[in-house]
N, CA and C of each residue as an Amber inpcrd file, in Angstrom:
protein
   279
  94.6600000  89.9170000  69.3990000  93.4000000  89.2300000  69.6240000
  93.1580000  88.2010000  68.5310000  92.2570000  87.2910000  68.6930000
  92.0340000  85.8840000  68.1680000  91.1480000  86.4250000  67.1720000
  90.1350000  87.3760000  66.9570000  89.2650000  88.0000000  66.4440000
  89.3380000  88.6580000  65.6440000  90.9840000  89.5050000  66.0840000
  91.0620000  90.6360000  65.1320000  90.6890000  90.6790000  63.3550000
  91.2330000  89.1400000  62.8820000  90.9360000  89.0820000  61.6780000
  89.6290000  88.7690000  61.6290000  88.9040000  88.4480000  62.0620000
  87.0950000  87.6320000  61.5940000  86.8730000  89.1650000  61.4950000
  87.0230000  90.1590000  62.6020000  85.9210000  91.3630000  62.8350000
  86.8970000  92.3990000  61.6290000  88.0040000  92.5190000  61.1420000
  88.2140000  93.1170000  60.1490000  88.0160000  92.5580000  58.6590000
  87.9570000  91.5600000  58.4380000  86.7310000  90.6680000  57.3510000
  85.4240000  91.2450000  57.5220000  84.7440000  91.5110000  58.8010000
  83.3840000  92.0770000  58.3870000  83.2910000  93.2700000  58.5240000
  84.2660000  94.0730000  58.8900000  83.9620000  95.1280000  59.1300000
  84.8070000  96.7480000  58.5390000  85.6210000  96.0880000  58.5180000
  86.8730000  96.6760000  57.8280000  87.9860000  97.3160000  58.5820000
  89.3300000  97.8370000  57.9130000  90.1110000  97.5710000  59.3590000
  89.8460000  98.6030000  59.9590000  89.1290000  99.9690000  59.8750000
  89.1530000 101.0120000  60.4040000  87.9470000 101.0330000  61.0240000
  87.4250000 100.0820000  61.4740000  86.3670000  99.8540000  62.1940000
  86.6750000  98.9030000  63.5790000  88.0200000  98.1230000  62.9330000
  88.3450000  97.5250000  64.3500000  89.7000000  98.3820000  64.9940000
  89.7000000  99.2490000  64.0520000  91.1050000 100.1750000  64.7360000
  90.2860000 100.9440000  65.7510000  89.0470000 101.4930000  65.4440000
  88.2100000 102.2990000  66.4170000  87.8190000 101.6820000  67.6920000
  87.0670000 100.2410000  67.4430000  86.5490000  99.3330000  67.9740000
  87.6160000  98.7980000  69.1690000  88.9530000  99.0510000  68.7440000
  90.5280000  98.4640000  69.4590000  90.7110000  99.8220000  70.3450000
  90.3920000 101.0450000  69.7610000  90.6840000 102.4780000  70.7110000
  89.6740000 102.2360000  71.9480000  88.4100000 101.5460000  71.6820000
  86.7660000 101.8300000  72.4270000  87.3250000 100.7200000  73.8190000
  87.7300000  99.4760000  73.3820000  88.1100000  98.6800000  74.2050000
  88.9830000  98.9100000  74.8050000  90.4500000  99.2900000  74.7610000
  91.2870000 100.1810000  75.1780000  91.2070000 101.1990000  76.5810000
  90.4170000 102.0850000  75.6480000  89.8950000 103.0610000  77.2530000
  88.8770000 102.0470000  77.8790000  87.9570000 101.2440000  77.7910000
  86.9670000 100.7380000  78.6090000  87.8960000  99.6010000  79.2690000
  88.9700000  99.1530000  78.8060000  90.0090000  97.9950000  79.9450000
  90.7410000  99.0170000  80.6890000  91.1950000 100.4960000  80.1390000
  91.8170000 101.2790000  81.2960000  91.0530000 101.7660000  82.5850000
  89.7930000 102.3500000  82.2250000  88.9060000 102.5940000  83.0410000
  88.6250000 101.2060000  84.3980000  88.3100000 100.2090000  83.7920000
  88.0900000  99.3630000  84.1780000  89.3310000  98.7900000  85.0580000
  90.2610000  98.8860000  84.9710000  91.4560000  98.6150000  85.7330000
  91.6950000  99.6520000  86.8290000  91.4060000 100.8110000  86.5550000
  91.4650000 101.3650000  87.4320000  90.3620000 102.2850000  87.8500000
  89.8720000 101.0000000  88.7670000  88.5380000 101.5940000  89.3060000
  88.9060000 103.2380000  90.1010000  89.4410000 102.4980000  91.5600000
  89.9350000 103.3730000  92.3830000  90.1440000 105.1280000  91.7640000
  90.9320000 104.8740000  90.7740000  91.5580000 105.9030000  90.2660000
  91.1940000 107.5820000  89.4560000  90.2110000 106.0080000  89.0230000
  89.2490000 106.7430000  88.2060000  88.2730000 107.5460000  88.7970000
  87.6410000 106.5410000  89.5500000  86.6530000 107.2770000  90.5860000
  87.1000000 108.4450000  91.4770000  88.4870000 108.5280000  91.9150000
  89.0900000 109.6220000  92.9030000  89.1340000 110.6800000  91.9770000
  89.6960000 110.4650000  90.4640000  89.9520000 111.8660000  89.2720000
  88.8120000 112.1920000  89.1690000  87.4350000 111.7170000  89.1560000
  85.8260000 112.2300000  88.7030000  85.3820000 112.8710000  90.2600000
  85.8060000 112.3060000  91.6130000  84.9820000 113.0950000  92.3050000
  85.8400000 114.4460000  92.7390000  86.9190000 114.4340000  92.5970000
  87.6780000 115.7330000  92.5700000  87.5650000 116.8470000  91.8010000
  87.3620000 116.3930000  90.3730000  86.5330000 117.1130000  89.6950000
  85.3990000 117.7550000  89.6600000  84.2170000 117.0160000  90.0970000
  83.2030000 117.5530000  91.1080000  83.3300000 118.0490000  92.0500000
  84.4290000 117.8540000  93.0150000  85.0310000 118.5480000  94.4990000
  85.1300000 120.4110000  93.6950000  85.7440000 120.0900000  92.9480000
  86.4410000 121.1570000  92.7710000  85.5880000 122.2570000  91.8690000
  85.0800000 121.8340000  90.9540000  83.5550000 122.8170000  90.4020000
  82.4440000 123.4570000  91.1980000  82.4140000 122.2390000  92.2800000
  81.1300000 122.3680000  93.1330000  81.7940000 122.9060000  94.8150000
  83.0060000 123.5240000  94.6620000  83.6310000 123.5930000  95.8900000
  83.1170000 125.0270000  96.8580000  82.3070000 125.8930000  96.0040000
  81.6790000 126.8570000  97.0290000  79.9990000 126.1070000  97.6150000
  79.9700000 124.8510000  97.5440000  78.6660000 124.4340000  98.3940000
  79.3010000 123.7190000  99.6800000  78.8280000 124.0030000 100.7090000
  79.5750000 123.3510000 101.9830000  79.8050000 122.1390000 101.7680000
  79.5700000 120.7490000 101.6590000  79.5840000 119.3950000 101.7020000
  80.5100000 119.5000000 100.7010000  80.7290000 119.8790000  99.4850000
  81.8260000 119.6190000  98.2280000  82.9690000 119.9910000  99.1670000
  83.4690000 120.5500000 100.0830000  84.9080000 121.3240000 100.0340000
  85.8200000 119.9330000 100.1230000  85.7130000 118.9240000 100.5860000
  86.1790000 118.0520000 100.4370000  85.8810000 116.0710000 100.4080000
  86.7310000 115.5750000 100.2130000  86.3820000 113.9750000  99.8060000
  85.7060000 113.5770000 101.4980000  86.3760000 113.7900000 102.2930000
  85.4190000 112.7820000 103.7480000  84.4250000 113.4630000 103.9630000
  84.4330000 115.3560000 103.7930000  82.7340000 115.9310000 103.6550000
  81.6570000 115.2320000 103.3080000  82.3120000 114.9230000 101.3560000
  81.5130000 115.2150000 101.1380000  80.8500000 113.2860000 101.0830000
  81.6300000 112.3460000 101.3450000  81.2370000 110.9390000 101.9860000
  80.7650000 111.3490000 103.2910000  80.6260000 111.9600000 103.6970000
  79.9870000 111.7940000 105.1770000  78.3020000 112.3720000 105.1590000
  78.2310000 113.4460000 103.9100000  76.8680000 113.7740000 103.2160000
  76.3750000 113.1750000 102.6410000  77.2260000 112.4330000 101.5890000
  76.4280000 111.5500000 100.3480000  76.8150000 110.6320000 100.6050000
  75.1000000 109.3650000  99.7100000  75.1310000 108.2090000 100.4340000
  75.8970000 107.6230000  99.1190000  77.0800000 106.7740000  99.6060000
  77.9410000 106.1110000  98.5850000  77.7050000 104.7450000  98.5890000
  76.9380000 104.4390000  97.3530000  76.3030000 103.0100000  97.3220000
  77.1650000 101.9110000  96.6710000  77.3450000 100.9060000  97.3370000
  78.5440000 100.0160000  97.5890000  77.8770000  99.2590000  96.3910000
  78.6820000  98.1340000  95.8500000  78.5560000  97.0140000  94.9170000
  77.5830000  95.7970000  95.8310000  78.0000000  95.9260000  97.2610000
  77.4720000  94.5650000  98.0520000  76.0470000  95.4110000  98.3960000
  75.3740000  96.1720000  98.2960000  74.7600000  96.6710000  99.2270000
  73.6910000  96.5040000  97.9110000  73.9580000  97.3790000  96.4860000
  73.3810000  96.5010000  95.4720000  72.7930000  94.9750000  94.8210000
  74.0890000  94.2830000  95.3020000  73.9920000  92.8910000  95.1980000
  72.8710000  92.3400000  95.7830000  72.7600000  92.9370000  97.1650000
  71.1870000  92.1060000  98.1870000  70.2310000  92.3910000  97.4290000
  70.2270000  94.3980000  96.6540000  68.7580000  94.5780000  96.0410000
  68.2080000  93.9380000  94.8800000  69.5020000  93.4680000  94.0160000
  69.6450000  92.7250000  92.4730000  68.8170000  91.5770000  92.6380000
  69.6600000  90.7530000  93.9840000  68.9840000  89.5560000  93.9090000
  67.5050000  89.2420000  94.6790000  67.5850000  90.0370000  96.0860000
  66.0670000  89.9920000  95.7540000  65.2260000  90.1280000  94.4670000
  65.6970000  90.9760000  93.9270000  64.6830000  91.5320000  92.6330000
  64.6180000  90.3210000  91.7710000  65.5680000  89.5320000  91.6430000
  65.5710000  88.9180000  90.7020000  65.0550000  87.4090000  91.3760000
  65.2170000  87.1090000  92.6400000  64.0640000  86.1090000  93.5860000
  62.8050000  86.4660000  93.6630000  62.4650000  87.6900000  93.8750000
  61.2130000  88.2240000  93.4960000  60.3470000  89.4130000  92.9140000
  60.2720000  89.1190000  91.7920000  60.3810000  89.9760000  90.4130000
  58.9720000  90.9910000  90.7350000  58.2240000  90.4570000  92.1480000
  56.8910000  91.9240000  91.9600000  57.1470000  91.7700000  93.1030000
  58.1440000  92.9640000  93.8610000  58.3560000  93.3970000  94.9370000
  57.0970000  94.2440000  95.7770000  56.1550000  94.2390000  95.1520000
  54.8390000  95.0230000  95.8140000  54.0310000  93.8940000  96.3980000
  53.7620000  92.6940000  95.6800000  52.8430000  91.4580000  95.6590000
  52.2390000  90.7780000  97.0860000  53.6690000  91.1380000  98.2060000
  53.5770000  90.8590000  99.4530000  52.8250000  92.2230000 100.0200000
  52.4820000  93.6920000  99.2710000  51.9690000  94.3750000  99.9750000
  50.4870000  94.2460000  99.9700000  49.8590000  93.9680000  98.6400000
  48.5820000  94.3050000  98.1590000  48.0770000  92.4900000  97.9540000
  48.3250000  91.7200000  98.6980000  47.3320000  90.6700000  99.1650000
  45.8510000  91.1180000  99.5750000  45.0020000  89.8960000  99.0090000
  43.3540000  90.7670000  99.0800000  43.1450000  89.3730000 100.3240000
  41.9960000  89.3820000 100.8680000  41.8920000  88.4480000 102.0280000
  40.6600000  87.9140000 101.7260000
């Protein structure tokens, strides 16, 4: 990295050796979305596997509502087009 030396000048090197571990797992994670997400809900599959809906992955998607990135995106940007989502309720006349 282009940085490495500025941020071990301020910080010292065992602060960007940590700082280099932190980024590390957060670019692995991050690369593998998919992956990640299948090892965490299996894990939950599998702790939570005497409740009916846990016994398995299409169960337990067919019970729980799995909230998409696009489905977010519409609520973000409304919110952020219109920041008092009540305003259209409580008009006085």
């Amino acid at each position: 990295m282009a940085n490495d030396s500025v941020l071990s000048s301020r910080l010292g090197p065992s602060a960007c050796k940590k700082n280099a571990k932190i980024l590390q797992f957060i670019e692995k994670i991050t690369r593998m979305v998919d992956a990640v997400q299948q090892s965490i809900l299996d894990e939950i599959l599998t702790r939570n596997s005497q409740i009916e809906y846990f016994n398995d992955r299409l169960t337990f998607r067919s019970n729980i509502l799995i909230v998409t990135y696009e489905y977010l995106q519409v609520k973000i940007q409304h919110t952020k087009y219109n920041p008092d989502p009540f305003s259209n309720h409580f008009q006085t006349n």
